[in-house]
Kinemage of the C-alpha trace (Angstrom):
@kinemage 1
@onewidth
@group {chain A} dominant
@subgroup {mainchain}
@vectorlist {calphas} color= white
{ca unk a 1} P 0.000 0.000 0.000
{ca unk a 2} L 1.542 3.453 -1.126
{ca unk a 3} L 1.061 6.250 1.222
{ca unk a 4} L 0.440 10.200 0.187
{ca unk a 5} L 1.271 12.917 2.537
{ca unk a 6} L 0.300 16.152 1.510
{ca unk a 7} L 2.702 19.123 1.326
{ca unk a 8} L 0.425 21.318 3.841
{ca unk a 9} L 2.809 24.204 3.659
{ca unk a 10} L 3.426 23.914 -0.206
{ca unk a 11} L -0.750 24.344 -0.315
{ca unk a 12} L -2.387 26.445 1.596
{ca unk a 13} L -6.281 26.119 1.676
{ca unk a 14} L -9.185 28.040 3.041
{ca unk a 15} L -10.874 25.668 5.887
{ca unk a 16} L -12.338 23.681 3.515
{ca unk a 17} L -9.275 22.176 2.182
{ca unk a 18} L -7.910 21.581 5.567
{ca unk a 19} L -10.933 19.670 6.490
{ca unk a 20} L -10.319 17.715 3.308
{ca unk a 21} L -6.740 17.171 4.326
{ca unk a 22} L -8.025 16.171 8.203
{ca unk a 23} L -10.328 13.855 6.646
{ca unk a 24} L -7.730 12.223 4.562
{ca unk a 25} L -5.573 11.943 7.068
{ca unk a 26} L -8.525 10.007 9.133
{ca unk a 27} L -9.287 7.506 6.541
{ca unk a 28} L -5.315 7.172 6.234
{ca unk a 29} L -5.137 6.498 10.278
{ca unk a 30} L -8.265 4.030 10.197
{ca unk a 31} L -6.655 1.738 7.028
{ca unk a 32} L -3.534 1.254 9.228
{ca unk a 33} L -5.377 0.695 12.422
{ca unk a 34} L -7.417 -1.767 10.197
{ca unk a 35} L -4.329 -3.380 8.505
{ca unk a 36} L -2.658 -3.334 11.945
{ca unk a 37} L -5.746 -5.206 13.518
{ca unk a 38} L -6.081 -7.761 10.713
{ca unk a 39} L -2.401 -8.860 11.721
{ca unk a 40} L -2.845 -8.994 15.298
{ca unk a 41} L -5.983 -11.211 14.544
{ca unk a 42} L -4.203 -13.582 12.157
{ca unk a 43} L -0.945 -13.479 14.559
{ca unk a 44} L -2.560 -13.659 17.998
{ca unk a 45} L -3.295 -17.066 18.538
{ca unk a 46} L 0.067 -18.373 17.440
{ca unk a 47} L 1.749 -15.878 19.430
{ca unk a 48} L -0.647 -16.694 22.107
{ca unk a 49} L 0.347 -20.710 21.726
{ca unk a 50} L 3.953 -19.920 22.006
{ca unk a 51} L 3.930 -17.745 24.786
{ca unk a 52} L 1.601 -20.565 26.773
{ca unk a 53} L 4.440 -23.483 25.970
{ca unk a 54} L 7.276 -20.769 27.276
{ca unk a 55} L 5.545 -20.733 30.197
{ca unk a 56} L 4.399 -24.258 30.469
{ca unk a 57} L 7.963 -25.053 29.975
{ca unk a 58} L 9.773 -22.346 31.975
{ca unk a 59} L 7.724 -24.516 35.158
{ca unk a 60} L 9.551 -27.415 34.857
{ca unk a 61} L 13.008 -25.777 33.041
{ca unk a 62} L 15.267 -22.923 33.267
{ca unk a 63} L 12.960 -20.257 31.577
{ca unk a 64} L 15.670 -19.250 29.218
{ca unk a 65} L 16.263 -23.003 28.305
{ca unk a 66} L 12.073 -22.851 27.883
{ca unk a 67} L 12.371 -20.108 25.395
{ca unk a 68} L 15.437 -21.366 23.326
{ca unk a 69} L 13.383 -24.862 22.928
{ca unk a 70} L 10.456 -22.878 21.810
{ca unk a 71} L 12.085 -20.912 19.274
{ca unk a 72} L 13.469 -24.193 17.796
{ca unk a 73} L 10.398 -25.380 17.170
{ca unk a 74} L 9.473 -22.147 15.646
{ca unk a 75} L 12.496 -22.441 13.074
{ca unk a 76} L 11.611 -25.846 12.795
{ca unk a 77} L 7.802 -25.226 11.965
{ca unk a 78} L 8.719 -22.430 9.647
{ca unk a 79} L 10.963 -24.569 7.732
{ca unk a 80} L 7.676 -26.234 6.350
{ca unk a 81} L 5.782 -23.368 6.179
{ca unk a 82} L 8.780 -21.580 3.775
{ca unk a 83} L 9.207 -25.128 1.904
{ca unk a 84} L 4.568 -24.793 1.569
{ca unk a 85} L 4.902 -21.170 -0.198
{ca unk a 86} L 8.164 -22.669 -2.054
{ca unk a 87} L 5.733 -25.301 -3.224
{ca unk a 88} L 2.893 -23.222 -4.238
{ca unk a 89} L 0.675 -25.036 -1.461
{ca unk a 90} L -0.701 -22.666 1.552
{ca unk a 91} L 0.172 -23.186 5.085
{ca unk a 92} L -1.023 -22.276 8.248
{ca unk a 93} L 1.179 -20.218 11.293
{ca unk a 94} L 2.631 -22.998 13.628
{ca unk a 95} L 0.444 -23.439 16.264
{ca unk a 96} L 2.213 -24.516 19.774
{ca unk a 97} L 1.218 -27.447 22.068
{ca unk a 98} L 2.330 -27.802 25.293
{ca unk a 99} L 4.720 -31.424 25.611
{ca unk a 100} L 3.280 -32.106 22.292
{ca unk a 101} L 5.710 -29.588 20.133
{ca unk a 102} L 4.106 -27.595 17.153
{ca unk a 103} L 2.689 -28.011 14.006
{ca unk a 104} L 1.183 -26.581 10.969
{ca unk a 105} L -1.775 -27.473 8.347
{ca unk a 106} L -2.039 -27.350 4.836
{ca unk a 107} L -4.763 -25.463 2.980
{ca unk a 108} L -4.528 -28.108 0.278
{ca unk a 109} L -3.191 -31.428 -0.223
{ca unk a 110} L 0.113 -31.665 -2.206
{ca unk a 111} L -0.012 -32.927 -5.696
{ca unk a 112} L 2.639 -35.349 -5.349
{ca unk a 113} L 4.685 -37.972 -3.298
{ca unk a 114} L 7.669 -35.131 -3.988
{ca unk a 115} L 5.969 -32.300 -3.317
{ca unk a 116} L 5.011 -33.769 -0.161
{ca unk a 117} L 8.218 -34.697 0.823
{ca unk a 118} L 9.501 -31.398 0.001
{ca unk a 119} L 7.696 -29.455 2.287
{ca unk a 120} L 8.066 -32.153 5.151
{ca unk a 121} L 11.891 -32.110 4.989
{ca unk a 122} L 11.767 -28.310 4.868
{ca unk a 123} L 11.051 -28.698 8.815
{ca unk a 124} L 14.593 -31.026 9.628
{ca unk a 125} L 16.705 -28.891 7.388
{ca unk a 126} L 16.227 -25.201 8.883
{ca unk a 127} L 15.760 -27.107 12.576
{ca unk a 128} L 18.934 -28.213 12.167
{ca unk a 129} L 20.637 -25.072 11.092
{ca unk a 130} L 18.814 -23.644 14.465
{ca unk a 131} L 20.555 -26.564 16.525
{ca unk a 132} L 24.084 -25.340 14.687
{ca unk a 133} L 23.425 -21.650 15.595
{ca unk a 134} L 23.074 -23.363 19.494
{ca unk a 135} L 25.853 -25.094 19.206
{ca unk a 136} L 28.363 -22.374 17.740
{ca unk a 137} L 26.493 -19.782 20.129
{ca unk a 138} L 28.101 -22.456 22.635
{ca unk a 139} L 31.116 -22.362 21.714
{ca unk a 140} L 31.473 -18.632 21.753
{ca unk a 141} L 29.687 -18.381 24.784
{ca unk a 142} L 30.914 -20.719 26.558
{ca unk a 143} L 27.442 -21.300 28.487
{ca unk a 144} L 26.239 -24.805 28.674
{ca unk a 145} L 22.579 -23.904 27.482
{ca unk a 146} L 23.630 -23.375 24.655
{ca unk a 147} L 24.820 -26.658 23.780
{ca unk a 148} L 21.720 -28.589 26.053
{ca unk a 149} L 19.585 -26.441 23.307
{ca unk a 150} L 21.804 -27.407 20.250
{ca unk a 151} L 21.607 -31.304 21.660
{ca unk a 152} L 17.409 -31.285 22.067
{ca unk a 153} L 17.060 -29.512 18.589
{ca unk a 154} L 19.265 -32.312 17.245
{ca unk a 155} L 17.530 -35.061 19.063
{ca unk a 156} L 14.390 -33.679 17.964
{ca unk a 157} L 14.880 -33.414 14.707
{ca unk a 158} L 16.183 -36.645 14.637
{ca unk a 159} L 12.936 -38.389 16.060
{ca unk a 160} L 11.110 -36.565 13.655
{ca unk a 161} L 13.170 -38.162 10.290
{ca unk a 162} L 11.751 -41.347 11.585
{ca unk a 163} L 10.008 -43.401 8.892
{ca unk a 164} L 6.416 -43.096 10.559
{ca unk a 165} L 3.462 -41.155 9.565
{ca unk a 166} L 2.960 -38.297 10.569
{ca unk a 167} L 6.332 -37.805 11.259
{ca unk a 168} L 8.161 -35.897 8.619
{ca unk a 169} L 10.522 -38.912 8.405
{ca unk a 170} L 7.194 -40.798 7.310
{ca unk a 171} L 6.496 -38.361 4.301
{ca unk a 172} L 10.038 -38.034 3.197
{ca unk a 173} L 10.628 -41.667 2.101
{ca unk a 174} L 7.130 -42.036 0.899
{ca unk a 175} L 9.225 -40.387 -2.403
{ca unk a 176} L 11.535 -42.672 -2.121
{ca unk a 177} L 10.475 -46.079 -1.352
{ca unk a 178} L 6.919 -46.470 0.261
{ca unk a 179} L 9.142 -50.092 1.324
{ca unk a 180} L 11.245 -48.093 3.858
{ca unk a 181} L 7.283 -47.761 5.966
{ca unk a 182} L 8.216 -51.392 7.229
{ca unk a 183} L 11.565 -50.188 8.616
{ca unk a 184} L 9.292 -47.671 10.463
{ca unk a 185} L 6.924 -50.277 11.542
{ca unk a 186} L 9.717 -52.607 12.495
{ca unk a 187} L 11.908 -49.692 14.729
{ca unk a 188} L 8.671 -48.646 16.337
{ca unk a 189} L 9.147 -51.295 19.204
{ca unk a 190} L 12.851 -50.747 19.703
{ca unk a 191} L 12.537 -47.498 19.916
{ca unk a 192} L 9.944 -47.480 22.788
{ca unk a 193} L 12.150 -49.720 24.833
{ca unk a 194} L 15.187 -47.249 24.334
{ca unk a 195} L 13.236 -44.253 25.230
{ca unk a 196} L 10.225 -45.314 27.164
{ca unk a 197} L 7.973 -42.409 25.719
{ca unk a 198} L 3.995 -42.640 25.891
{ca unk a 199} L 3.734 -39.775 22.988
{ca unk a 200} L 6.135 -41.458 20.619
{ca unk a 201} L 3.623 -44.883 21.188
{ca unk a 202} L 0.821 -43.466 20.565
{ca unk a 203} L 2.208 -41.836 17.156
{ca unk a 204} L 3.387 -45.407 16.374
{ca unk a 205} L 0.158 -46.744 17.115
{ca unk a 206} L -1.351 -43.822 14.833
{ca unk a 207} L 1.117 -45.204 12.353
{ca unk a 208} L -0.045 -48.820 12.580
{ca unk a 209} L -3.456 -47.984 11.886
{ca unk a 210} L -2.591 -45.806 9.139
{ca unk a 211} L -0.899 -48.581 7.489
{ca unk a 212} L -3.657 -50.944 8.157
{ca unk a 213} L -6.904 -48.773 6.434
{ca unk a 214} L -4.465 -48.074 3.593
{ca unk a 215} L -3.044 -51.729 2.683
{ca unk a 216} L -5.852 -53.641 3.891
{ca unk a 217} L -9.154 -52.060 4.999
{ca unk a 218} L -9.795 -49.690 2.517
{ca unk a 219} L -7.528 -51.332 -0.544
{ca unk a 220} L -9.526 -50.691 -3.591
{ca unk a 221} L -12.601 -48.944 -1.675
{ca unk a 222} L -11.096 -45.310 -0.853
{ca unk a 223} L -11.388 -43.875 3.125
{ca unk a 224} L -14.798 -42.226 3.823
{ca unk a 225} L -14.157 -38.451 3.665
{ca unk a 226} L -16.830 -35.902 4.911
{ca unk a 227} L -16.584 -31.634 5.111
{ca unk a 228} L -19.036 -29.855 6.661
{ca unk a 229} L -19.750 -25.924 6.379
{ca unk a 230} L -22.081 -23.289 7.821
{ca unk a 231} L -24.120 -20.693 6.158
{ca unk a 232} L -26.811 -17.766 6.224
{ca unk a 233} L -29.308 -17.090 3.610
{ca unk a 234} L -31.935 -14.654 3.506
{ca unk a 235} L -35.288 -16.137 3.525
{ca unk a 236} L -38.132 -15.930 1.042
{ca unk a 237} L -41.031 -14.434 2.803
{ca unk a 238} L -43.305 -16.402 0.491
{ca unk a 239} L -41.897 -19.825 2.036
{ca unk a 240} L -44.636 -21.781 4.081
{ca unk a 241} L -43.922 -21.780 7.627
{ca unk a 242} L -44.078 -25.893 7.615
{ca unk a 243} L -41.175 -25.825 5.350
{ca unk a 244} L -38.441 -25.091 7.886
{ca unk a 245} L -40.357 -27.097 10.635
{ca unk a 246} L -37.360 -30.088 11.485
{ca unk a 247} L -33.903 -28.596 12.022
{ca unk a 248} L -33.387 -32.539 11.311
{ca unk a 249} L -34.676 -32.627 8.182
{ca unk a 250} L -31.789 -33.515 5.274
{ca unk a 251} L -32.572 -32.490 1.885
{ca unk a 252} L -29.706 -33.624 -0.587
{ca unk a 253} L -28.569 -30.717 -2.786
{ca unk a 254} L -27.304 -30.968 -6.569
{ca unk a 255} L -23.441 -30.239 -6.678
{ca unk a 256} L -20.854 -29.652 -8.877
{ca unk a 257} L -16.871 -30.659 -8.875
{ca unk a 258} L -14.341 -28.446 -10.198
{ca unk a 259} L -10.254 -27.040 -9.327
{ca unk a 260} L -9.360 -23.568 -8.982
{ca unk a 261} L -6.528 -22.313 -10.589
{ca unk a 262} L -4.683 -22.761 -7.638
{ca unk a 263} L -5.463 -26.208 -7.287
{ca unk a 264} L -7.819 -26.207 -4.757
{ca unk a 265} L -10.547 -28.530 -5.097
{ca unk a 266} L -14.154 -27.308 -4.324
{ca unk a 267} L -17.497 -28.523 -4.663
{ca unk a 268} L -20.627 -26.122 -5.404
{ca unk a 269} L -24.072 -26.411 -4.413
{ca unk a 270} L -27.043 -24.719 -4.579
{ca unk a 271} L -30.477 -24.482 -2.807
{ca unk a 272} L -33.211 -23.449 -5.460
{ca unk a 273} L -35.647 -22.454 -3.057
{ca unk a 274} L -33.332 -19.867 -1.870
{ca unk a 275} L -31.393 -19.009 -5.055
{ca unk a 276} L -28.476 -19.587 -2.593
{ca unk a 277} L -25.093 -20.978 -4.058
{ca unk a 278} L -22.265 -21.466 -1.823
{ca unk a 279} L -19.008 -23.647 -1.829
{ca unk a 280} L -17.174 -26.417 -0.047
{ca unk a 281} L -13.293 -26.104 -0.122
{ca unk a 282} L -11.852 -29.759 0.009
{ca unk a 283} L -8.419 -30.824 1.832
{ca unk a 284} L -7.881 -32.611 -1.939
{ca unk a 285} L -9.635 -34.543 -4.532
{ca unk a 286} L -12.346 -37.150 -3.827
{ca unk a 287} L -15.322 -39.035 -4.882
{ca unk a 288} L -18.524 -37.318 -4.167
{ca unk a 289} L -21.246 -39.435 -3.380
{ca unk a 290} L -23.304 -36.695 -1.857
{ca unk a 291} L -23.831 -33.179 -0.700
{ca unk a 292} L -26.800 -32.557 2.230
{ca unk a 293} L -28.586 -29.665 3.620
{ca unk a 294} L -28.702 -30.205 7.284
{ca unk a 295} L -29.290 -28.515 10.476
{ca unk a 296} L -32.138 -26.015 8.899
{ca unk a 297} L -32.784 -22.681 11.191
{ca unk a 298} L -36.221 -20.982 11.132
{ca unk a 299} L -35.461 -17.674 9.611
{ca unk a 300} L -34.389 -14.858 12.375
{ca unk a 301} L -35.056 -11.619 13.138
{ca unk a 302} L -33.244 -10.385 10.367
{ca unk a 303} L -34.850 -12.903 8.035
{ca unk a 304} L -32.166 -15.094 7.891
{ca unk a 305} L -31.824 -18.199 7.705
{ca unk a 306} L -28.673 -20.878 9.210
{ca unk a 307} L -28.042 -23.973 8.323
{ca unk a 308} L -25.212 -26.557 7.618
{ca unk a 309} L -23.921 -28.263 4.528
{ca unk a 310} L -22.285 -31.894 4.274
{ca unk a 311} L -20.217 -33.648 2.062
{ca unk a 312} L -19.661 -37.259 1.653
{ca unk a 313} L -17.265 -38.900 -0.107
{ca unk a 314} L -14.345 -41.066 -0.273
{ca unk a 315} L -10.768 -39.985 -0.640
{ca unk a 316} L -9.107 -42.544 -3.432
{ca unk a 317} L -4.880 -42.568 -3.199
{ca unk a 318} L -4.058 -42.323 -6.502
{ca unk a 319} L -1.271 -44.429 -7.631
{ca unk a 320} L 0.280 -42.082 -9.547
{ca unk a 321} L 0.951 -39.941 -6.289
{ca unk a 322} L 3.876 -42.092 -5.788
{ca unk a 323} L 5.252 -41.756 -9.018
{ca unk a 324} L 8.510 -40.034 -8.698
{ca unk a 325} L 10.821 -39.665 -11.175
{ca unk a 326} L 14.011 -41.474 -10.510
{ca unk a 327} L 16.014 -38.624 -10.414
{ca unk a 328} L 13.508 -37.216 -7.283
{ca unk a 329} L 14.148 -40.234 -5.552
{ca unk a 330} L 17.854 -40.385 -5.477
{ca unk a 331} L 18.162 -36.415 -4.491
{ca unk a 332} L 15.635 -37.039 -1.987
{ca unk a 333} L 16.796 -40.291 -0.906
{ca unk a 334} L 20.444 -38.526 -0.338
{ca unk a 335} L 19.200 -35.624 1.584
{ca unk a 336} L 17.137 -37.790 3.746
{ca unk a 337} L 20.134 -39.958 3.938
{ca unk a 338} L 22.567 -37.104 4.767
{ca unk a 339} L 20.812 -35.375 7.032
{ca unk a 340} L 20.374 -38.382 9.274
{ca unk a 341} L 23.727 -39.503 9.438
{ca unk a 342} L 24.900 -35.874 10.394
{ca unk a 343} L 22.234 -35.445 12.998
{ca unk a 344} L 23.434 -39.027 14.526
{ca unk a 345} L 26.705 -37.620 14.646
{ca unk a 346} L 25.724 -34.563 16.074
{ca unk a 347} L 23.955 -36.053 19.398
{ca unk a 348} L 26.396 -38.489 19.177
{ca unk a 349} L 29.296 -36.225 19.539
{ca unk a 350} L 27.723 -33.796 22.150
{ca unk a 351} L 26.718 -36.190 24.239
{ca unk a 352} L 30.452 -37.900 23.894
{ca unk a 353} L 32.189 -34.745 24.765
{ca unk a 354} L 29.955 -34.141 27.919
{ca unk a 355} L 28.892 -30.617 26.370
{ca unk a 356} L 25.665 -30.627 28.398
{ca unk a 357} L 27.102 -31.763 32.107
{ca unk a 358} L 26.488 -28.539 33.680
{ca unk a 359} L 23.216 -27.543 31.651
């Protein structure tokens, strides 16, 4: 947005103009407090999230250990999101849980096994350049923290190359060899008796079941997919009153399937009585089997009417998503590869040296 300031002393104007110029300089005021607003809205609730897990954290750590972990997982987290708007695919602000880490969601599904694994190793490869920046701030500093913080983003990291969904490990080597899912399925119990962690189980479990609708229970049926949305319609005045009597009454509506230009898939659907048309943005493509007017309102007030819109379908894994040229899955295989044997040395060779003794 281009801003005009005008040159009061190069024009000077009867009242008039300087009410003109106060005006302007109103409207000017209330588009940045607007602007300013919008940001704080669409920022707040991450910020909010991270300052929570500081504090969460700071309660059982040293608070400025608390912070430094949370700001990894912010580098971490904006790894993917940089690697999304790389891709062309929009991403969500990290949003921070508590002993649960961070995480982001896609607006839309990525096209491909490579795309996919693009974004997902975005997350390992700029988390591990914040571990570096830890450890070199260590050895300038000379303050164990730094290296406790350099050895957790490491570690992290680490865990998270792990060939499990929805790990980032998991999506990685799906563009390389969907094979290397067994090592995951395999490590999963060795793992667990290393480290003893109830979160890393239940992602393994998550995992398991994964595997299972995929390969066996839904293998040549699809997984039942369903989006629901919420709308307001003004209502014809000429409409019987018996025809909105049954907020459980479900009308199917007549649809239509298309992609944006962006590559968002959406499904459109009107209500004829209502001359209403509204749309359904999808996660990615599917089979429709339905759309269904639900959840019907009595008209307001205002004349208005609420009510709710589902889709069912079923989501069908093309084979073709894991189609990846050759030359994709060397380059990713190698920085998957490469990146795990340098973060093994990494913890390795702090944890050797005794860096974090006296963190």
């Amino acid at each position: 947005m281009s801003e005009l300031e005008p040159d009061v002393q190069a024009r000077r104007k009867p009242r008039s103009g300087g009410s003109w110029a106060a005006g302007a300089g109103l409207l000017l005021l209330i588009s940045k407090f607007k602007t300013v607003l919008l940001l704080l809205l669409k920022i707040g609730k991450p910020l909010a999230t991270m300052l929570l897990s500081i504090g969460v954290y700071a309660l059982v750590y040293p608070w400025t250990f608390a912070v430094g972990f949370v700001l990894l997982l912010l580098v971490h987290e904006m790894g993917h999101v940089w690697a999304a708007r790389r891709a062309g695919v929009p991403a969500s602000a990290p949003m921070f849980i508590p002993f649960l880490g961070a995480l982001i969601t896609l607006r839309r599904h990525p096209k491909d096994a490579l795309t996919e694994a693009y974004i997902a190793i975005g997350g390992p490869l700029l988390g591990t350049a914040g571990a570096f920046v830890c450890y070199a701030a260590g050895w300038w500093s000379g303050y164990d923290i730094w290296f406790a913080l350099a050895y957790v983003g490491f570690f992290l990291n680490l865990i998270n190359l792990l060939p499990i969904h929805p790990l980032d490990g998991g999506r990685i080597v799906g563009a390389v060899s969907r094979w290397l899912w067994l090592a995951g399925v395999v490590a999963g119990p060795f793992i667990l008796w290393k480290f003893g962690s109830l979160l890393f189980f239940v992602i393994w479990l998550m995992f398991l079941w994964e595997m299972y609708k995929r390969f066996i229970r839904h293998r040549g049926k699809g997984e039942r997919y369903a989006v629901t949305g919420e709308y307001r319609a003004a209502a014809d005045p000429a409409m019987p009153a018996w025809y909105w009597a049954g907020e459980a009454h479900r009308r199917e509506l007549p649809f239509t399937a298309y992609c944006r230009l962006d590559g968002t898939h959406v499904a459109e659907f009107w209500w004829e009585p209502l001359s209403f048309r509204g749309e359904l943005e999808l996660s990615q493509s599917c089979t429709i089997d339905r759309v269904t007017l639900t959840n019907v309102k009595p008209p307001d007030e205002n004349g208005e009417v609420a009510f709710k819109v589902q889709l069912e379908g079923r989501l069908y894994q093309s084979e073709h998503y894991y189609e990846v040229p050759l030359a994709g899955r060397i380059r990713m295989g190698l920085m998957y590869g490469g990146l795990v044997a340098l973060l093994l040395y990494m913890t390795w060779h702090i944890d050797a040296a005794g860096l974090t003794r006296a963190a």
